[in-house]
ZABARO-366907 format. One record per residue (C-alpha): residue number from 1; residue in one letter; x, y, z. Coordinates in nm, 3 decimals. Layout:
<site NUM, "a", <X, Y, Z>>;
...
end
This chain:
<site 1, "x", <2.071, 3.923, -2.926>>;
<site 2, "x", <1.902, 3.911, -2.549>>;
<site 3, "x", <2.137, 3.933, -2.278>>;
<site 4, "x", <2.040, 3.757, -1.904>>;
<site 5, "x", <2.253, 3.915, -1.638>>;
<site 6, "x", <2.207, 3.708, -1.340>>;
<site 7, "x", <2.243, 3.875, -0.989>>;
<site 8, "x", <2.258, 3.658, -0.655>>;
<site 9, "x", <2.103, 3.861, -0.385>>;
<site 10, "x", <2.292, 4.006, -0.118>>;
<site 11, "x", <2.390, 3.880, 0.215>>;
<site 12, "x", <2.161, 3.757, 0.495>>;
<site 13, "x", <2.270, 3.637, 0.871>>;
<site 14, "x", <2.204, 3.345, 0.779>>;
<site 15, "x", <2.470, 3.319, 0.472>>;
<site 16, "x", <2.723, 3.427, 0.747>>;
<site 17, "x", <2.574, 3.138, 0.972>>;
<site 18, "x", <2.608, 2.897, 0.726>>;
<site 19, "x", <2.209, 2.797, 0.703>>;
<site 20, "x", <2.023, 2.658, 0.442>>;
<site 21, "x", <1.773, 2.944, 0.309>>;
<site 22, "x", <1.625, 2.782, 0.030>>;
<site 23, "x", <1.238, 2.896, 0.018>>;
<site 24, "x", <1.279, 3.077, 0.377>>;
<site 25, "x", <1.214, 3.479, 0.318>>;
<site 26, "x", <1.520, 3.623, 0.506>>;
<site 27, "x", <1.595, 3.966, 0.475>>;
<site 28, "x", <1.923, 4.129, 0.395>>;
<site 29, "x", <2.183, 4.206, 0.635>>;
<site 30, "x", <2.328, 4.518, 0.686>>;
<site 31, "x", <2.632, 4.360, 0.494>>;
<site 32, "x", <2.390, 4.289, 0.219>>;
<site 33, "x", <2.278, 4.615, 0.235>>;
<site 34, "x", <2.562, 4.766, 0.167>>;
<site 35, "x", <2.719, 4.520, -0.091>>;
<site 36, "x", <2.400, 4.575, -0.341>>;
<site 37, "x", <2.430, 4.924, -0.296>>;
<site 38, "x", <2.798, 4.923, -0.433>>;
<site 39, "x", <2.660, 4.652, -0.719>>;
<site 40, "x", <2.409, 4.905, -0.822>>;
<site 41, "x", <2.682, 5.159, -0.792>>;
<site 42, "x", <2.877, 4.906, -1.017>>;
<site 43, "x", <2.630, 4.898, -1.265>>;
<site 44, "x", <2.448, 5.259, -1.275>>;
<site 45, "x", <2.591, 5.307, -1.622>>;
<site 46, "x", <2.546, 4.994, -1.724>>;
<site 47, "x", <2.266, 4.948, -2.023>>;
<site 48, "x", <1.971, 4.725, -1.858>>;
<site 49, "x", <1.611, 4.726, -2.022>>;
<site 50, "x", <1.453, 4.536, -1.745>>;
<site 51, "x", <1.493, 4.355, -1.395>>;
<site 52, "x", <1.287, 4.041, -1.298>>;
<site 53, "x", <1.355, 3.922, -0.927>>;
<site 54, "x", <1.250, 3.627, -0.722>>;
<site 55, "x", <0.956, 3.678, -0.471>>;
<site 56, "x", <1.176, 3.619, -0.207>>;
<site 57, "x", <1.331, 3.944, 0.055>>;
<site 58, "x", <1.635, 3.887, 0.035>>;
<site 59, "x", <1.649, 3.887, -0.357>>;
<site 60, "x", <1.341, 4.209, -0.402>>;
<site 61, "x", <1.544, 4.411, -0.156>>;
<site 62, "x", <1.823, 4.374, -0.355>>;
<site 63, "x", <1.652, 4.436, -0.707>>;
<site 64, "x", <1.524, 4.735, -0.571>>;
<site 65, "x", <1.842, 4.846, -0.449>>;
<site 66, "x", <1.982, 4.799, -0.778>>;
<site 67, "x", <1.665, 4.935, -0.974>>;
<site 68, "x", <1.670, 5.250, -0.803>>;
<site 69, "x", <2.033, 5.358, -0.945>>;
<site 70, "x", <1.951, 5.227, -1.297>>;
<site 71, "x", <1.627, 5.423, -1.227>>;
<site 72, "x", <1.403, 5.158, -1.374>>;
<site 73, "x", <1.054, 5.218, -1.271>>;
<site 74, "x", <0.944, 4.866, -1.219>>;
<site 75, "x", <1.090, 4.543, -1.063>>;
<site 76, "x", <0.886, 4.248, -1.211>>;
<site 77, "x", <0.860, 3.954, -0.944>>;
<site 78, "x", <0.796, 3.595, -1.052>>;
<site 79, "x", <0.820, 3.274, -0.810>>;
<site 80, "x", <1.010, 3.092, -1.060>>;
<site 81, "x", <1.291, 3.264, -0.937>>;
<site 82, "x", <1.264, 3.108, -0.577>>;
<site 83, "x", <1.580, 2.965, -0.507>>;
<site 84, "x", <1.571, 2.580, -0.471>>;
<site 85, "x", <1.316, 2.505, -0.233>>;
<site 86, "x", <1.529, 2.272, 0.090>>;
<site 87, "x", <1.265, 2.061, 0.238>>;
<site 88, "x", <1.346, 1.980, 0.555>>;
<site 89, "x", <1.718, 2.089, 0.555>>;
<site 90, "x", <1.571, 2.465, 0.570>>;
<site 91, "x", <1.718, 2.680, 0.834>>;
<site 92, "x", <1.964, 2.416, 0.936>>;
<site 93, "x", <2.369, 2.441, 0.948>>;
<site 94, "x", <2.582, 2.122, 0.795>>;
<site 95, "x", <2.684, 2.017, 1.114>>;
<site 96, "x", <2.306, 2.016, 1.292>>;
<site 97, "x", <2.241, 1.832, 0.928>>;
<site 98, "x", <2.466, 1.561, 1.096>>;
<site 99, "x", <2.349, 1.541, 1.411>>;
<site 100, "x", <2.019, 1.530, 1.314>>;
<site 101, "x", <2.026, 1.248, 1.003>>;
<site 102, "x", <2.354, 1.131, 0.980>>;
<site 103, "x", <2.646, 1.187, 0.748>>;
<site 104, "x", <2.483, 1.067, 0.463>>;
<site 105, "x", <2.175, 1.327, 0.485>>;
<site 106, "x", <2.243, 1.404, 0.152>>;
<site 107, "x", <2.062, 1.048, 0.053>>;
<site 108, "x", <1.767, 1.082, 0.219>>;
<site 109, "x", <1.455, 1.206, 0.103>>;
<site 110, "x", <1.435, 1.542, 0.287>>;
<site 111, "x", <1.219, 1.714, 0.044>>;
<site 112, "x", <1.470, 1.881, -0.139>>;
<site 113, "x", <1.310, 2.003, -0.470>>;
<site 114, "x", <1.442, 1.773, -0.709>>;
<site 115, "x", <1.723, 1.943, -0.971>>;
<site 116, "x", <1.450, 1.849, -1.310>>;
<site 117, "x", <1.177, 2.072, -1.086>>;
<site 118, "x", <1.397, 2.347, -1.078>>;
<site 119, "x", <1.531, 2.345, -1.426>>;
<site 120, "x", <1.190, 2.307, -1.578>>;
<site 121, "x", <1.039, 2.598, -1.366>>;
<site 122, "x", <1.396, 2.821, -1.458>>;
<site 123, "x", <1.360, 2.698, -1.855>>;
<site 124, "x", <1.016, 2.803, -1.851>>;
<site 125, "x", <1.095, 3.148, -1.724>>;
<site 126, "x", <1.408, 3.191, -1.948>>;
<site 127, "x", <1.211, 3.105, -2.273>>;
<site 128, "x", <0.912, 3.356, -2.178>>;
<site 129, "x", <1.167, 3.611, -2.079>>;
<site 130, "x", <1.376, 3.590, -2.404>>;
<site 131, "x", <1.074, 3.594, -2.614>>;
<site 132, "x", <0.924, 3.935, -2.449>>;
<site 133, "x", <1.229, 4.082, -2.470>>;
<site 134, "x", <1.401, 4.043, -2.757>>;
<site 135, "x", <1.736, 4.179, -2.826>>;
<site 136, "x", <1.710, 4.413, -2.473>>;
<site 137, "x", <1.931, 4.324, -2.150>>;
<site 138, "x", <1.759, 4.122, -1.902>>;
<site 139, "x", <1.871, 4.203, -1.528>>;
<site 140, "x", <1.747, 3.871, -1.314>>;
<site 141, "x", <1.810, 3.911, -0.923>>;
<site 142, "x", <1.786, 3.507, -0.787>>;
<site 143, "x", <1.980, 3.255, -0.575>>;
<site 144, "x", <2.275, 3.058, -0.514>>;
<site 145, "x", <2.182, 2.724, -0.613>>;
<site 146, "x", <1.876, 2.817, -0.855>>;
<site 147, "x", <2.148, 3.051, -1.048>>;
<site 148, "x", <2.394, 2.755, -1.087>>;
<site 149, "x", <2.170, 2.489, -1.207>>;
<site 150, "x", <2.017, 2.769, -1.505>>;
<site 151, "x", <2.389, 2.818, -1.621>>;
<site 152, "x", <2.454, 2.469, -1.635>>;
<site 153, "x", <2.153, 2.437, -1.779>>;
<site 154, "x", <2.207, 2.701, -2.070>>;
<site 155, "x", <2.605, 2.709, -2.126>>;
<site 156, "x", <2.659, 2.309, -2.103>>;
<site 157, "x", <3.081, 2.337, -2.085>>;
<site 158, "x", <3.052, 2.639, -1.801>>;
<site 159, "x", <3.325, 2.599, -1.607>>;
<site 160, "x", <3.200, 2.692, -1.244>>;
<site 161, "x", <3.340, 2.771, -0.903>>;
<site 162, "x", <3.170, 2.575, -0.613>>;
<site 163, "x", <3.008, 2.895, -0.486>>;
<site 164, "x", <2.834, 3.171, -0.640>>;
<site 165, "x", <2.902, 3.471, -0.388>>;
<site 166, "x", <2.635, 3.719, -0.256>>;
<site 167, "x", <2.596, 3.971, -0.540>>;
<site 168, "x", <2.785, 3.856, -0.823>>;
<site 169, "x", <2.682, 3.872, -1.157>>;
<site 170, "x", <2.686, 3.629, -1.443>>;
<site 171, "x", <2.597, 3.734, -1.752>>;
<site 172, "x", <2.493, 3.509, -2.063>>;
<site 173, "x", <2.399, 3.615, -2.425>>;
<site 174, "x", <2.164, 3.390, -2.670>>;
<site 175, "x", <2.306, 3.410, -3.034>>;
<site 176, "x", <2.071, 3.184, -3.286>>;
<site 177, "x", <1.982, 2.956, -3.045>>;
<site 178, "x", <2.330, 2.895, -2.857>>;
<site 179, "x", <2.379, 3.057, -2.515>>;
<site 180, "x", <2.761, 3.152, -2.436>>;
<site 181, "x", <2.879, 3.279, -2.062>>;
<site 182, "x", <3.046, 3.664, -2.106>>;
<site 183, "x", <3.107, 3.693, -1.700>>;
<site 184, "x", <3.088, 3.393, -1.427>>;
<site 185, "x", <3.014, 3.524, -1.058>>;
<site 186, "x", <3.203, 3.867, -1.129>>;
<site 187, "x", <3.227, 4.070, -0.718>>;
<site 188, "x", <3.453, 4.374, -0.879>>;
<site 189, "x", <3.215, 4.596, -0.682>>;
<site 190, "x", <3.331, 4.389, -0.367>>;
<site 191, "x", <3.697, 4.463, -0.492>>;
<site 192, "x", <3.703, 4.081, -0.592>>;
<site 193, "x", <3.703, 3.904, -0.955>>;
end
């Protein structure tokens, strides 16, 4: 049985500002800093085989926060991590989405990557992962959004929280074929859920 345990990088200023990041490479805050440190705390004695990270800062900095307690060697990037890329809506808050294109931005054609982009470049990555490492644990550091749409993707009845805080982990488990959730955007380490 492979196990995917799905990390959502750490905290940037612009998660506090409320800005779209999508394909943007912010780095971590010292928030974020901190908060992957106590993941990789979290986790130290955890059983991982592997970690996989976007190409993005935000998400390496935190893999190699985390890779350096489980004292893995390697962090293997790969762009089909990138969190969804936002067009045009990069770098902007909701409200300067307003001013800028109206209430109904959301309608437009901004460039936002379209959702079948993102699953096909996610599936892709899943299925090569799960095939090279069969039966091992899987640590993948991502995004947000890009984390959300795989899960919905892979556990169809996923019941999901509208937001997917900085560092959680979701973890997922492929059993002939059939992908079931074992922990939705878990922030113990944060002294949350």
């Amino acid at each position: 049985m492979t196990k995917l345990g799905f990390i959502r990088h750490g905290s940037t200023a612009w998660n506090k500002e409320r800005r779209a990041q999508g394909s943007a490479n912010i780095p971590l805050d010292q928030d974020g800093i901190r908060d992957a440190e106590s993941l990789a705390e979290r986790i130290k004695n955890e059983e991982w085989d592997v970690i996989y990270s976007s190409d993005l800062l935000r998400a390496m900095q935190t893999a190699e926060i985390v890779a350096r307690n489980l004292n893995v060697d390697e962090v293997f990037l790969d762009s089909r991590l990138q969190e969804v890329n936002g067009g045009q809506i990069e770098g902007t808050t909701e409200p300067e989405r307003i001013e800028k294109w109206g209430e109904n931005w959301r309608a437009l054609d901004l460039g936002i990557e379209p959702r079948e982009m993102v699953i096909k470049r996610a599936l892709s990555f899943v299925e090569e992962v799960t095939n090279k490492h069969k039966d091992q644990n899987v640590l993948v550091v991502s995004h947000g959004s890009y984390i959300r749409h795989i899960l919905r993707e892979l556990v169809k009845d996923l019941k999901m929280d509208n937001h997917l805080e900085n560092t959680s982990v979701s973890t997922v488990k492929v059993r002939e074929g059939l992908w079931e959730c074992e922990l939705y955007n878990c922030t113990k380490h944060l002294g949350g859920k």
